[in-house]
Rosetta silent file (secondary structure, phi, psi, omega in degrees, C-alpha in Angstrom):
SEQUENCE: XXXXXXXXXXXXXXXXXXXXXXXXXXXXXXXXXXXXXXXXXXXXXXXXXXXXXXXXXXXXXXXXXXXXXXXXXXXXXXXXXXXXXXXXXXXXXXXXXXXXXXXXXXXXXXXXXXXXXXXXXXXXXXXXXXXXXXXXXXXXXXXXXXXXXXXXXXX
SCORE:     score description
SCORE:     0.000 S_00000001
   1 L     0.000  128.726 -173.907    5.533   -9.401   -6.689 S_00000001
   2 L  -132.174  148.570  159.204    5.592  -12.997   -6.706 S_00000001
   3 L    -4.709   -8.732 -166.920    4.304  -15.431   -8.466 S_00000001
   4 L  -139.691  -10.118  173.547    1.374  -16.788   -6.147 S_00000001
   5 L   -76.449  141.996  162.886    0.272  -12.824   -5.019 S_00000001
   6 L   -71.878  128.540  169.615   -3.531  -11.639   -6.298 S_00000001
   7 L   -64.856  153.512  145.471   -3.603   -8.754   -8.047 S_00000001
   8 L   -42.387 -111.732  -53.764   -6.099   -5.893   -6.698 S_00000001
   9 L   150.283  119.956  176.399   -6.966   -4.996  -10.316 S_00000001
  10 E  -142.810   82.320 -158.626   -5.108   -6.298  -13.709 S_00000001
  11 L  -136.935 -172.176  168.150   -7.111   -4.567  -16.403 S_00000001
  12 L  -111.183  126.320 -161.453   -7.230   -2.010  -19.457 S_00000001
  13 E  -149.159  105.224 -179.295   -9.087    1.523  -17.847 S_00000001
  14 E   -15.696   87.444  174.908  -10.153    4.683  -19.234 S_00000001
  15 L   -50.033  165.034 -147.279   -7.975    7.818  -18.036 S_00000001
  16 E  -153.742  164.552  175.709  -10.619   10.102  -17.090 S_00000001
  17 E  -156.339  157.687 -168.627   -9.687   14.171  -16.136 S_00000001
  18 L   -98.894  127.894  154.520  -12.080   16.151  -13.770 S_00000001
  19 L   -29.233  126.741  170.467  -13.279   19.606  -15.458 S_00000001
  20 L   107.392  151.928 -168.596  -12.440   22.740  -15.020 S_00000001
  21 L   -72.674  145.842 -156.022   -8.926   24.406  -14.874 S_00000001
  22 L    79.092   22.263 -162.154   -6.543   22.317  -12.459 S_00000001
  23 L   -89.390  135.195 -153.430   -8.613   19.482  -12.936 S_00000001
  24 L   -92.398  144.916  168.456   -6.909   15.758  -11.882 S_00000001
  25 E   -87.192  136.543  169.077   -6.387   13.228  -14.444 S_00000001
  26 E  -137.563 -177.136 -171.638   -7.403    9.947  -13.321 S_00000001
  27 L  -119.472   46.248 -150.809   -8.489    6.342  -13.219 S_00000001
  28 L   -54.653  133.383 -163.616  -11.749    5.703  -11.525 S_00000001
  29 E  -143.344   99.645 -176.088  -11.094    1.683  -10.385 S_00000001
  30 L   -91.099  159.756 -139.014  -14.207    0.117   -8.784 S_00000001
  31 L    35.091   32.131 -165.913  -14.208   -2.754   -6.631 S_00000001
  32 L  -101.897  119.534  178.661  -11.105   -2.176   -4.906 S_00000001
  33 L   -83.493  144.704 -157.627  -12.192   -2.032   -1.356 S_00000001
  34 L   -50.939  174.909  143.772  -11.482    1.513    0.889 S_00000001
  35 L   -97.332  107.554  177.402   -8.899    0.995    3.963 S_00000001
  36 L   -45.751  -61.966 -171.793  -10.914    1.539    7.105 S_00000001
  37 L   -45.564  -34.790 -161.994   -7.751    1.815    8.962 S_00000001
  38 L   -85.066  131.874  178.581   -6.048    4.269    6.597 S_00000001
  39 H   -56.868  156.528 -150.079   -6.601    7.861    7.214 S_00000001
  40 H     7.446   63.190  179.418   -9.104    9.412    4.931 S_00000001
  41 H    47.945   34.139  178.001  -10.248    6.139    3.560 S_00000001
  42 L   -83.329  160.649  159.106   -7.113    5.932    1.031 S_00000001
  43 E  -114.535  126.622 -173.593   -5.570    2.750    0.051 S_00000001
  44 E   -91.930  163.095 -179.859   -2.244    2.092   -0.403 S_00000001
  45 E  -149.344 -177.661  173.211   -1.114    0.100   -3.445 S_00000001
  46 E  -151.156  166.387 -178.582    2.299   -0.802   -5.700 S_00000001
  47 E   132.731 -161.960 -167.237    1.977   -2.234   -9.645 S_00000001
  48 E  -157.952  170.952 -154.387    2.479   -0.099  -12.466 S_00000001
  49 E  -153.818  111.595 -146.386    0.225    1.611  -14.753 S_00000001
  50 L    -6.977   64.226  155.155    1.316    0.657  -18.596 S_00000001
  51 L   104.669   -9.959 -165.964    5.270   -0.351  -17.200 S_00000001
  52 E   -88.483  120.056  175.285    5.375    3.114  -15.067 S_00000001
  53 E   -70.428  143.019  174.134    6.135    1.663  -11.448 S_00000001
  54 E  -117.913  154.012  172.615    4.025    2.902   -8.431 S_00000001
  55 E  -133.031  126.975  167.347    5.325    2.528   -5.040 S_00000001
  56 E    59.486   37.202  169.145    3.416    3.076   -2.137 S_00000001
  57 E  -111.307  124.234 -169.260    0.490    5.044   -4.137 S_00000001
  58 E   -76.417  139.500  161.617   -2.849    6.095   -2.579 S_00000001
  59 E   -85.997  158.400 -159.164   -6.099    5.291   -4.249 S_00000001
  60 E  -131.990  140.729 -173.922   -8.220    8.025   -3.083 S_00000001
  61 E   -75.216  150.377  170.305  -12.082    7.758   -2.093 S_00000001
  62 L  -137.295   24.400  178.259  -14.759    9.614   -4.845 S_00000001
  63 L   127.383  148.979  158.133  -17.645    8.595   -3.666 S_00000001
  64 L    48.878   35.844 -164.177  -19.853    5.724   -3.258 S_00000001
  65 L    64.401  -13.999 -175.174  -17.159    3.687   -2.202 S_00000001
  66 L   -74.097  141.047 -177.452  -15.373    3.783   -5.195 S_00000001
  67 E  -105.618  166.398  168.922  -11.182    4.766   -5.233 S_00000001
  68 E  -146.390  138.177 -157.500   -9.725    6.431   -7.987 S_00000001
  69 E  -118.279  122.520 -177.455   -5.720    6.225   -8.818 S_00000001
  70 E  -102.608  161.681 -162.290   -4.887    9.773   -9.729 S_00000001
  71 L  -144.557  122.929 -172.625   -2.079    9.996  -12.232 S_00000001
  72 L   -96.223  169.294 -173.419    0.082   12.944  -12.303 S_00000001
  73 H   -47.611  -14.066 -175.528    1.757   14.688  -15.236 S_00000001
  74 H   -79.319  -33.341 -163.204    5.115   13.562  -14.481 S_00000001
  75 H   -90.116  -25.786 -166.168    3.524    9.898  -14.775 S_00000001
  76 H   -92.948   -8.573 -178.718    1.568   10.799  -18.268 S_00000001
  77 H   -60.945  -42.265 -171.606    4.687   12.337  -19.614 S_00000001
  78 H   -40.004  -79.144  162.303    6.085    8.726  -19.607 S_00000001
  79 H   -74.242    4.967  168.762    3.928    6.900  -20.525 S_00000001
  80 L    86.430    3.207 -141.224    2.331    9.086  -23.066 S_00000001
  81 L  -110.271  139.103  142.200   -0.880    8.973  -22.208 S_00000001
  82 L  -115.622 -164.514 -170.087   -3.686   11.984  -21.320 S_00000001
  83 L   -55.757  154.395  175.058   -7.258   11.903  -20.332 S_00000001
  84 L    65.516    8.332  159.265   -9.322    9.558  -23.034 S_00000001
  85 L   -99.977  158.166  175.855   -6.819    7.402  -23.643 S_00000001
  86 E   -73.335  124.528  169.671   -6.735    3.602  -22.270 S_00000001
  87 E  -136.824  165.843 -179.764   -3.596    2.257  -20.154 S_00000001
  88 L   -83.581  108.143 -158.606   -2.905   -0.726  -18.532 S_00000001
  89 E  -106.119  100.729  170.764   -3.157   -0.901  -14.690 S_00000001
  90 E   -93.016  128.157 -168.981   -1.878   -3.813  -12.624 S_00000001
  91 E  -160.235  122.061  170.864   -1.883   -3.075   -8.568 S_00000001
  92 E  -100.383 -164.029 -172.795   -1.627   -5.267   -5.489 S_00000001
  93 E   -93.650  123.390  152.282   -1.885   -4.281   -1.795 S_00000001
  94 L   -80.302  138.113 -163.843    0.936   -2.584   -0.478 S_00000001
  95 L  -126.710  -20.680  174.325    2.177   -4.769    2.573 S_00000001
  96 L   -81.984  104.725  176.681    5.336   -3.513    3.442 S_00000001
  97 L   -69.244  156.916  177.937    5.104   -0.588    5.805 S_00000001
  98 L   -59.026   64.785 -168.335    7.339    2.254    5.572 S_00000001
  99 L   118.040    9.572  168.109   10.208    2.582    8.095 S_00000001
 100 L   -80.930  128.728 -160.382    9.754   -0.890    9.166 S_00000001
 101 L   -76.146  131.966 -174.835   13.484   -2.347   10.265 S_00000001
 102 H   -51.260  -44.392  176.860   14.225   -5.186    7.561 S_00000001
 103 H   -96.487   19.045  142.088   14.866   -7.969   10.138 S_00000001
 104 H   -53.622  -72.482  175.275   11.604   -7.168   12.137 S_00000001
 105 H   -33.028  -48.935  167.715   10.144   -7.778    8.881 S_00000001
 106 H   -56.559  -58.453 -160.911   12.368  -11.175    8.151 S_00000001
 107 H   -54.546  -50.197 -161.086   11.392  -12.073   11.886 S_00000001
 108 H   -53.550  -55.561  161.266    7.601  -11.574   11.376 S_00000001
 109 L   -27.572    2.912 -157.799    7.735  -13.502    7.529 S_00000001
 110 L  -106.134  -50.730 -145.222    9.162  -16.801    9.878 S_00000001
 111 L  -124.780   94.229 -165.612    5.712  -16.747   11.007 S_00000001
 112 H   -61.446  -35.135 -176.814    2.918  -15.476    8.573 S_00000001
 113 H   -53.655  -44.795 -167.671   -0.020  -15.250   10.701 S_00000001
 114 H   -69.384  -39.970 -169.501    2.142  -12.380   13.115 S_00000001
 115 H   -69.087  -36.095 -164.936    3.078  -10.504    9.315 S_00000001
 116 H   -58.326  -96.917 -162.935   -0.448  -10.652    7.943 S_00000001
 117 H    -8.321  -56.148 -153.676   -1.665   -9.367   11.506 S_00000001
 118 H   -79.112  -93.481  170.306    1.240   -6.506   11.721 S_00000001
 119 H     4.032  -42.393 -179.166    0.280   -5.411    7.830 S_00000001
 120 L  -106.973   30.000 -172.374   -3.448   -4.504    8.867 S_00000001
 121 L  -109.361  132.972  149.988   -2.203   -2.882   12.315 S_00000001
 122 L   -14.685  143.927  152.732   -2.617    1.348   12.201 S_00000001
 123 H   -58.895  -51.174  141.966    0.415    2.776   11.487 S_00000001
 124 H   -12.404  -75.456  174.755    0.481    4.275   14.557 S_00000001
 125 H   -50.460  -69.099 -169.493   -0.150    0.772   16.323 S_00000001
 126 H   -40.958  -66.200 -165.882    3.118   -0.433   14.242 S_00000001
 127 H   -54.037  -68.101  168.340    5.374    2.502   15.065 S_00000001
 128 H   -13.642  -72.048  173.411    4.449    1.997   18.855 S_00000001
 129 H   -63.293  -46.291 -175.776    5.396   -2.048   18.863 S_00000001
 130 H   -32.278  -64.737 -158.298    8.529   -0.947   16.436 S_00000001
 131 H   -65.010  -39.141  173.447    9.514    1.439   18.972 S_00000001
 132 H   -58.978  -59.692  179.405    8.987   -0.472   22.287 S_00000001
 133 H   -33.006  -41.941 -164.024   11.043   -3.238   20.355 S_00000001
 134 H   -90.908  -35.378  167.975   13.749   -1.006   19.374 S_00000001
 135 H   -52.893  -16.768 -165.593   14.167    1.000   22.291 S_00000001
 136 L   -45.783  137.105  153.753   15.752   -2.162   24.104 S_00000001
 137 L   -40.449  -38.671  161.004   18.986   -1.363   25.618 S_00000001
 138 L  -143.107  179.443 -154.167   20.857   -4.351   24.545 S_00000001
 139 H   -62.462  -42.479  162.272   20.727   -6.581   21.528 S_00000001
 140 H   -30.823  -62.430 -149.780   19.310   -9.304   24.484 S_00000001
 141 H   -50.087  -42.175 -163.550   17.015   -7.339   25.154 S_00000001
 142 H   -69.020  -53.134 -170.846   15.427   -6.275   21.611 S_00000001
 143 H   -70.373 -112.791 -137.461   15.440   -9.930   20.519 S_00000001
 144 H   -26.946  -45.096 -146.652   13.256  -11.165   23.569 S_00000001
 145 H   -86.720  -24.207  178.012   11.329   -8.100   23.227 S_00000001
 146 H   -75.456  -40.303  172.727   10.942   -9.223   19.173 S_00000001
 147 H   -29.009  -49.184 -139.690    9.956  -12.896   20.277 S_00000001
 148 H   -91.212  -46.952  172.639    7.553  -11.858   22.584 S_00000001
 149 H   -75.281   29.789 -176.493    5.644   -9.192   19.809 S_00000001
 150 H   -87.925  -59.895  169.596    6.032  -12.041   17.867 S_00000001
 151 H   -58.556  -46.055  155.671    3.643  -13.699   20.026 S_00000001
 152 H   -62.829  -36.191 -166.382    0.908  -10.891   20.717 S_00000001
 153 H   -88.761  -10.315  159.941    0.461  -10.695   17.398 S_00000001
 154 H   -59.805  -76.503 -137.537   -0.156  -14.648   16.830 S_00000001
 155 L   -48.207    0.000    0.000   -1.901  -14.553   19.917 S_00000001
């Protein structure tokens, strides 16, 4: 996280637990907007939740637009926390996709408009350009073929 990224959300926020036995402990976190793109409207995020890191953790829709960051037992052992207590939640947008090759990523970062673009593309859409990239035969090949989805995605 550097220094010049907006947090999502940097706040102090009720843990909250749904009724009934098996019931999820949670965060209810309003104004965080859904991902349209993302399969059942989740959002992915990273931050921590009072020093406990999240990586790659969905906010989950509950209604009325509103996400909620559910926070399992493994996470409350940690930090000590159950339902009715307050903890502190900081959480940006996760932007790195998963399984993305580190100098695709390096390539795209030369040129910010093509990362930003590639960041809001389906996963699906990603794996696809990954794959056409990567399939290249030779090392020629791959690097032309990175230039050039360098360029659809400015374009």
């Amino acid at each position: 996280m550097n220094a010049a990224e907006k947090s999502l959300i940097d706040g102090e926020y009720l843990l909250e637990r749904y009724p009934g036995k098996g019931g999820w402990t949670y965060v209810v976190l309003p104004g965080i907007p859904r991902d349209k793109n993302a399969p059942f409207g989740w959002t992915t995020v990273r931050g921590d939740i009072d020093g406990y890191e999240l990586s790659h953790y969905k906010l989950m829709p509950m209604g009325g637009g509103t996400l909620f960051l559910p926070v399992k037992a493994a996470i409350r052992k940690v930090i000590k926390k159950e339902a009715g207590d307050t903890v502190r939640i900081v959480l940006y947008a996760e932007t790195r996709p998963l399984g993305v090759p580190e100098e695709w990523i390096e390539c795209m970062q030369l040129q910010p408009p093509a990362y930003e673009r590639f960041s809001v593309m389906t996963q699906s859409a990603q794996k696809q350009l990954i794959d056409w990239i990567y399939d290249a035969k030779t090392e020629e090949t791959k690097v032309k073929r990175m230039a050039e989805g360098i360029e659809r995605l400015i374009g």
